[in-house]
N, C-alpha and C positions, 0 to 999 in steps of 0.2 A: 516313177513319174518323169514325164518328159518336159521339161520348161523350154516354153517358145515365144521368146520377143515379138511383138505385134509390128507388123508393117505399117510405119505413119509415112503417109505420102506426104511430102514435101510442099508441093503445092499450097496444098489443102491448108497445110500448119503456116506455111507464111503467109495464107491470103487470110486466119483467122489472128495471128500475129497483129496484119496491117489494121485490123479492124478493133485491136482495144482487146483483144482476147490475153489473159496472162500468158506467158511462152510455156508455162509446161501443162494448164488448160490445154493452150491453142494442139500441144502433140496429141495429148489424150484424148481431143473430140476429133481431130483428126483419124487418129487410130482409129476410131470406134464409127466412122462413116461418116461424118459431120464433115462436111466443104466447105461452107458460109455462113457467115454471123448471120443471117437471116434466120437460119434451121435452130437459131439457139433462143431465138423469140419464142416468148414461152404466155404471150398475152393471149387474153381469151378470144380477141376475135381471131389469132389464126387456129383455134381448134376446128376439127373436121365439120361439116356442116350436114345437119340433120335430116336433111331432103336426099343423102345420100344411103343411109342407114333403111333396109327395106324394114316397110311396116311401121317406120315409127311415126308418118301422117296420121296411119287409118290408127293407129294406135291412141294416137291425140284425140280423133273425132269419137272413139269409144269410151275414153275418158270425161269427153267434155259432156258427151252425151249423160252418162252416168251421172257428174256431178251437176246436171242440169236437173234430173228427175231426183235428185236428192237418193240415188243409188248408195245400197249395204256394199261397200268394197272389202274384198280379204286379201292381205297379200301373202302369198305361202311362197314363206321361203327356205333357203339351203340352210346348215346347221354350220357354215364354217366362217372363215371372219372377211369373205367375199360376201356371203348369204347375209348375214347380219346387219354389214354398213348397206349393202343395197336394200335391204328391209328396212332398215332408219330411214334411207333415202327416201322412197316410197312412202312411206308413212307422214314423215315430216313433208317435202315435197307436195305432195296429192292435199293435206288439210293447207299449205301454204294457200295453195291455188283453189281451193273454195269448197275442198268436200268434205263435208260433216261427221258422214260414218266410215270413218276407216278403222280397221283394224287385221291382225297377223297370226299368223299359225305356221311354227316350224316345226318339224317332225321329230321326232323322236329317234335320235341315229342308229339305238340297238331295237327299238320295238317297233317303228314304222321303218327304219328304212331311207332310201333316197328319194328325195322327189314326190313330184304330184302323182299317188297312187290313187285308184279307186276309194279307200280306206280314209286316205285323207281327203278324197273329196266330200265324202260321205259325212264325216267330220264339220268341213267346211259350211256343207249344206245345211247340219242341222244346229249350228249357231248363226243361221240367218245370214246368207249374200245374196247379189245379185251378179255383181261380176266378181271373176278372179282372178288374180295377177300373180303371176309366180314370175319371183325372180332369182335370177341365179341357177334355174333350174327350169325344166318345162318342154324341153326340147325333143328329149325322149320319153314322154309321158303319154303315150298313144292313149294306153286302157285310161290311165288318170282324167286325161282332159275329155274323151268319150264319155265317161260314167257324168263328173261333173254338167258336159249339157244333155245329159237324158236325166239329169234334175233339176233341171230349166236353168242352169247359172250361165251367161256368157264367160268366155276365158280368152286371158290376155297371157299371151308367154312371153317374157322377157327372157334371154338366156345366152351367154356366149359360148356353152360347147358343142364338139362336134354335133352334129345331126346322124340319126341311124337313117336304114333304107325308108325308111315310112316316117312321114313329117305327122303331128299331131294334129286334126280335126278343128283344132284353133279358130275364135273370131278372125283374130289376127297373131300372128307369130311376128316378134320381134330379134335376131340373132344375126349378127355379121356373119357368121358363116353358113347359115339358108344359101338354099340354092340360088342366083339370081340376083344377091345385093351386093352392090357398090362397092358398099361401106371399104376404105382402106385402112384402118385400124382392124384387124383381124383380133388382134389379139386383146381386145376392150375385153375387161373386168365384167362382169357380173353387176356390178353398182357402176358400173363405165354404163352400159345399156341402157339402165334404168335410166341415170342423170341423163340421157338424151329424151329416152320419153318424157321426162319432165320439160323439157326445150321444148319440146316441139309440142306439149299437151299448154305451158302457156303462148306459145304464138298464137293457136288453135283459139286458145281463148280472148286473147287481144283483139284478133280478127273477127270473133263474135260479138267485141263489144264489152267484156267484161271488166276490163280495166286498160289505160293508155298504158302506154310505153312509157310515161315519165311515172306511174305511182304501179308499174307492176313489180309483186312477188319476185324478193331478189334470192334465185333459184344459189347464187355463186357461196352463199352459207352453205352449203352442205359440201361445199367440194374438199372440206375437211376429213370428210364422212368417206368420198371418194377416194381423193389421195390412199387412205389406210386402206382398205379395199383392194384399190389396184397392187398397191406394194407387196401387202400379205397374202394377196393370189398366185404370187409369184407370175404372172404374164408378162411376156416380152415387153420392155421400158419401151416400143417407139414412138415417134416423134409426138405424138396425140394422146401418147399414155406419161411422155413426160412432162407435157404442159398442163394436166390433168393433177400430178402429183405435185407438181409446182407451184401450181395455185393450190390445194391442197396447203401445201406446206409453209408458203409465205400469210394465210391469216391465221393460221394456228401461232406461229412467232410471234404475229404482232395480235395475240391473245384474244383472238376472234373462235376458237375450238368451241366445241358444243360440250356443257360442262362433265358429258360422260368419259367426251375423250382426253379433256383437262382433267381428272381425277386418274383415269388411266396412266398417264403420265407421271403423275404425282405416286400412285399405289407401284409404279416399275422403276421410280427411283432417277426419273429420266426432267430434265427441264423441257417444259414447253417451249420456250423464247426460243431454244436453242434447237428444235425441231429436226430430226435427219429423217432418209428417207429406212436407212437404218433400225430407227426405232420403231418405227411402222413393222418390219419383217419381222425382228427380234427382240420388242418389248413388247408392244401394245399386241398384235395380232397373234403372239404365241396365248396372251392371256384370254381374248375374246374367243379363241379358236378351242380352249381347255374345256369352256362350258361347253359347248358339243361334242365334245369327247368325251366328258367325264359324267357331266349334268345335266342340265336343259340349255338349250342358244338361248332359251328365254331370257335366263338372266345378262345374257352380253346385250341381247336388242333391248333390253329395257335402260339396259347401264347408258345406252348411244341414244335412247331416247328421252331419258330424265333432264328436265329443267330445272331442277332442284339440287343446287351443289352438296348439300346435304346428303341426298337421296344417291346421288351418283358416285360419293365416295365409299357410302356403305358399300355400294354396288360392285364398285372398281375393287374393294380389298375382298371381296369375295372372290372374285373372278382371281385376283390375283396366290387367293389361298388355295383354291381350285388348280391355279395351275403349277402351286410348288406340290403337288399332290400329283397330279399328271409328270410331273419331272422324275419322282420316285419311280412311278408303275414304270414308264420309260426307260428308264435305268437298268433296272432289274429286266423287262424285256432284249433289251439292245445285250446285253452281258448273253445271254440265254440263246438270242439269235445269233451273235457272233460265234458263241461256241459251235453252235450245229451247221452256220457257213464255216468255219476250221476243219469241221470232219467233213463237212461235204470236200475238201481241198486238200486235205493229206498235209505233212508239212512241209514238203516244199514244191508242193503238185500248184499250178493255179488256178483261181476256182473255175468251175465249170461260167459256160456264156452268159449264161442267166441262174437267177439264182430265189429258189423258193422253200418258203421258211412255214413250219405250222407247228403251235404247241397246243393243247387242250386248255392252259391255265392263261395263255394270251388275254388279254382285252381290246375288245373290237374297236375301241375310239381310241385306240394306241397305235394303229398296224402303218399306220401310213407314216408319221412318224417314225418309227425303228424301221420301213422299210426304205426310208432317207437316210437312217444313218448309217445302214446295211450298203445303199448305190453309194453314196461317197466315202464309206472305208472302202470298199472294194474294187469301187469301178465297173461294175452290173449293173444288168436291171435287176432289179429286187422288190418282190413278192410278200410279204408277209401275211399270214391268213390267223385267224380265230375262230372259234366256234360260233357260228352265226346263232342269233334268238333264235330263229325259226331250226326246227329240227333235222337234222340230215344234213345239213350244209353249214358249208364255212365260207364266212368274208373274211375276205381279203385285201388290200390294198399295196398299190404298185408305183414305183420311182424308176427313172429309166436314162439312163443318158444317153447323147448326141449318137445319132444315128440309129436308131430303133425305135418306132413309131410305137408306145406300147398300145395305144389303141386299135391302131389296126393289126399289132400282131396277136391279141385279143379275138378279133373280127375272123383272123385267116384259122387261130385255134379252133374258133365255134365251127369252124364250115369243116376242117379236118376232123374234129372230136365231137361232133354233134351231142348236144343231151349236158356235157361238162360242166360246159357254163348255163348258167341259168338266167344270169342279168350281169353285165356289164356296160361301163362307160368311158369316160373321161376324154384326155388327150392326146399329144404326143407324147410329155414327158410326165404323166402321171394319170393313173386310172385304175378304178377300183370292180371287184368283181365279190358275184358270188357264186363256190362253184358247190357238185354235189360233192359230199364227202365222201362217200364211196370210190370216186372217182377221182380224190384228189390228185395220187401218185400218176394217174392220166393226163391232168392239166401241168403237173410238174416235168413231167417228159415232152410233154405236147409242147411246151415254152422253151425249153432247154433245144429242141430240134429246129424252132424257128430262131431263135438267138444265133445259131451255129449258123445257120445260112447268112443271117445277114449283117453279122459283124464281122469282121478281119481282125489279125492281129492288131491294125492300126485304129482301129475301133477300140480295143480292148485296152488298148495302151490308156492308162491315164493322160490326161498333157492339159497342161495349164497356162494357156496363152499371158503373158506378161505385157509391163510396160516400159520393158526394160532399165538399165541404171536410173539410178534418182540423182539426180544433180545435187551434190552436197552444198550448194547454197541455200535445197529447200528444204534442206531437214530443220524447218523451224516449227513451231507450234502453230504461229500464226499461218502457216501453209494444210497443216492439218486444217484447222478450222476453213481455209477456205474450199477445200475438195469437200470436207464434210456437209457445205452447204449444197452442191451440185447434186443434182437427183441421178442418182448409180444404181442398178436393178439388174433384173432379168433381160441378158439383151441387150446392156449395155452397163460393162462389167466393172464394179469399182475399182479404182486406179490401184493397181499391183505393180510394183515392181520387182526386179531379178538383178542378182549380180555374185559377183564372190566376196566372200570376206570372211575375217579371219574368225574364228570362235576364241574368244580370249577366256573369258569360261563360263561354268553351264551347272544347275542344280535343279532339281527334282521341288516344284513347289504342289502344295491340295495334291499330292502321290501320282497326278497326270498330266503335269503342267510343266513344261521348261523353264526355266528363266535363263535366261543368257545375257552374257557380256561379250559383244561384239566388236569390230573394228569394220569403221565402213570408208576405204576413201580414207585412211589414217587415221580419221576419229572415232575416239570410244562412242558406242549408240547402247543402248540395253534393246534389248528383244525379249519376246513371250511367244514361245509353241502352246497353242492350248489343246490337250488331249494328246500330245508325244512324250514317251517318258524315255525313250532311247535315247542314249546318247550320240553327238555330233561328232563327224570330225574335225580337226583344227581350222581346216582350211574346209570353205562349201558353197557351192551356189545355192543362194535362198531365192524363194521368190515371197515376198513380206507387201504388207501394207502400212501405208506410215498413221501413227495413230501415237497418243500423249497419254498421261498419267499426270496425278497430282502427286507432290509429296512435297509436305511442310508448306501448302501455300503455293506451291509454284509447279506449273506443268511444263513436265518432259517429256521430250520427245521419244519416243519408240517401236521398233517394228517389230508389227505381229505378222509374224512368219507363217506365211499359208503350206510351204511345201519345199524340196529339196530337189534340185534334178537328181536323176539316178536313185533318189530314195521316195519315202512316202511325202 
């Protein structure tokens, strides 16, 4: 691993200084592209405006249309904890603003599959719609949206990932990245989308007459819904995606959460008041994301949908039993795959560019997962595949880092190895396939040959941009709490810092865990490796995040250590 201090311009940091910013705020939004306290206004009129976003007018007038003729709406949506919050959204949203029959359908991840397929429309069709709305998905659903209107439904696609060569047949298509739109949020969520088509479906309605501006539907309730969504999608934090999660996260604090996502909270052990964007990634959306992997989304869209605190804590501790259950399978996969990346790499060979994993006893709602824990032990892109339901074939799912586009290197495999892949999608740094079995050791060389072309060694290098030394005046608790309130994500990376210091000493805690006694700056600090069980040298540059512990009533300070130069 190579640790590299982030360049904060100078400028930048004393004009956000002059302006009320804390001074080690002011470096860290500096660093991270921030010039002016303007950029850090996080109210809702400076979010993007919805006349920008293509489709989301006619999208309005389709809706209003619908809820005018007292239209059967269904929303089909994604199985992951993007699909979900934007299926809440939509649901709650759409009955806010005056339509009667709404209701959802997510697909089944091992027996349907992704997306609006034929099957699902089929489906769709015969529990009675008129329109359909898919979100979080719908983009590349050519045959799906085709079958649904040769059975008379109109279709609404909401959807933010890439688009394939051929756009789908759609009333209207909704997507920042369609050909043609505006939209400068590229990187909106899946429930990012959606909450625009609700903007713009009640203007649509105001303008009809249906309600003023002083007693209309207050759409900014769900942006709780949002917030988790964007977070647990992992999509680039920028500017539109952090006042999104900001407001998100400031009425959940002050106890405005929809009581699915207040139980959520409560079943992970986590305080609402105290809200990060943290808990979004790594409490709540690990658990909503477990039911489609493990079980049905049903149970998470209903958990986000219950008004019934009662009903939603049931809901919450299921979800949360489900996913110390998905923690196991995970476990035992990741052990399974790390062994077969080992042989694949000899022992002191480094692994090969990219890196593709398959066992017969995998489970399919797991692969994406292990094959993220596979790119960051490594430093790959990483493939993990299972035995698809359908016969003949195996899914897989892919994690990639900076600089390998996995979706188009997907794109360039099909066009080299025709017939391989069978269906593929996703993004830059995450996309899932399914290839044929026969052919798998073809798609495993077919990726390993474009990996080689387009990474270098300095690709290959791990490197973990820092925020260089921590000013030993802010190693306080109350400095944790204040970063911990600032929305840190994909894109805009939470505050790390790097330095030397001494290892005073170091023991093996849970058989994978470090604890350490540090010296930072001549004072004693305690530190936590979680998942290092090698030991340190005396002296090391860490790169750590400042983060507390309680013990006896009183929180201390301590840095949890991300990584070492020169080591892992």
């Amino acid at each position: 691993m190579k640790i590299r201090p982030r360049d904060v311009p100078p400028r930048a940091a004393w004009a956000l200084e002059q302006a009320g910013v804390h001074p080690l705020l002011a470096r860290l939004y500096a660093a991270r592209g921030i010039r002016s306290h303007e950029e850090l206004d996080d109210g809702l009129a400076r979010l993007l405006p919805t006349d920008t976003l293509r489709g989301a007018d006619a999208a309005a007038r389709l809706l209003a249309d619908a809820i005018a003729r007292d239209a059967r709406i269904c929303i089909v949506a994604d199985y992951d904890c993007d699909g979900a919050t934007a299926c809440a959204v939509a649901v709650r949203g759409l009955r806010l603003l005056g339509a009667r029959s709404v209701r959802y359908l997510v697909p089944d991840r091992v027996v349907d599959g992704y997306g609006l397929t034929p099957q699902i429309a089929e489906r769709v069709h015969a529990g009675g719609c008129d329109l359909l709305v898919t979100v979080d998905n719908g983009i590349a659903s050519v045959e799906g949206v085709a079958r649904a209107r040769a059975l008379g439904m109109a279709v609404l696609v909401t959807d933010h990932h890439l688009p394939g060569p051929a756009l789908p047949a759609a009333e209207v298509l909704v997507n920042p990245n369609q050909p043609g739109c505006a939209f400068e949020s590229k990187s909106i969520a899946g429930v990012g989308v959606m909450f625009y088509v609700l903007i713009a479906l009640r203007a649509e309605l105001r303008a009809r007459g249906a309600f003023g501006a002083a007693a209309q539907p207050r759409l900014d309730a769900l942006l709780p819904l949002v917030a988790l969504g964007t977070v647990a999608d992992v999509v680039r934090l920028d500017a539109n995606n952090r006042r999104l999660v900001a407001q998100g996260l400031r009425r959940i604090r002050a106890g405005h959460a929809q009581p699915g996502l207040a139980a959520l909270f409560e079943a992970a052990g986590r305080r609402a008041a105290q809200a990060t964007a943290f808990d979004f990634g790594f409490a709540l959306g690990p658990r909503l994301n477990a039911a489609g992997r493990l079980a049905d989304m049903t149970l998470g869209i209903e958990c986000l949908l219950a008004d019934d605190p009662g009903r939603a804590a049931e809901l919450a501790r299921t979800l949360d039993a489900i996913n110390r259950e998905r923690r196991g399978i995970e476990g035992e996969m990741r052990e399974q795959a790390l062994a077969v990346a080992a042989a694949l790499c000899g022992p002191d060979a480094a692994p090969p560019p990219a890196l593709c994993v398959y066992d017969p006893g995998f489970h399919e709602g797991v692969v994406g997962i292990v094959a993220s824990r596979l790119k960051d032990r490594l430093h790959r892109p990483a493939f993990v595949f299972a035995p698809a339901h359908e016969g003949g074939a195996l899914k897989g799912s892919g994690r990639s880092i900076p600089g390998f586009h996995l979706r188009d290197a997907l794109d360039l495999l099909t066009k080299r190895h025709p017939g391989v892949l069978l269906r593929f999608g996703g993004h830059a740094m995450a996309a899932g396939c399914t290839v044929a079995a026969d052919r798998w050791p073809e798609f495993d060389a077919g990726l390993r040959a474009i990996a080689a072309e387009w990474l270098d060694e300095a690709a290959l290098t791990r490197r973990l941009d820092t925020d260089g030394p921590l000013p030993p005046e802010y190693r306080r608790a109350d400095m944790v709490d204040a970063l911990e309130r600032e929305v840190w994500g994909q894109g805009f990376a939470p505050p790390t810092f790097s330095e030397e210091v001494e290892v005073l000493s170091q023991r093996l805690v849970g058989e994978r865990h470090l604890a350490l006694k540090l010296r930072h700056q001549g004072q004693p600090v305690d530190g936590i490796w979680f998942g290092r069980a090698e030991p340190l040298p005396d002296r090391a540059v860490l790169a750590f995040r400042l983060g507390a512990d309680e013990w006896q009533g009183q929180r201390r300070v301590r840095f949890v250590v991300e990584g070492m130069d020169g080591g892992g």
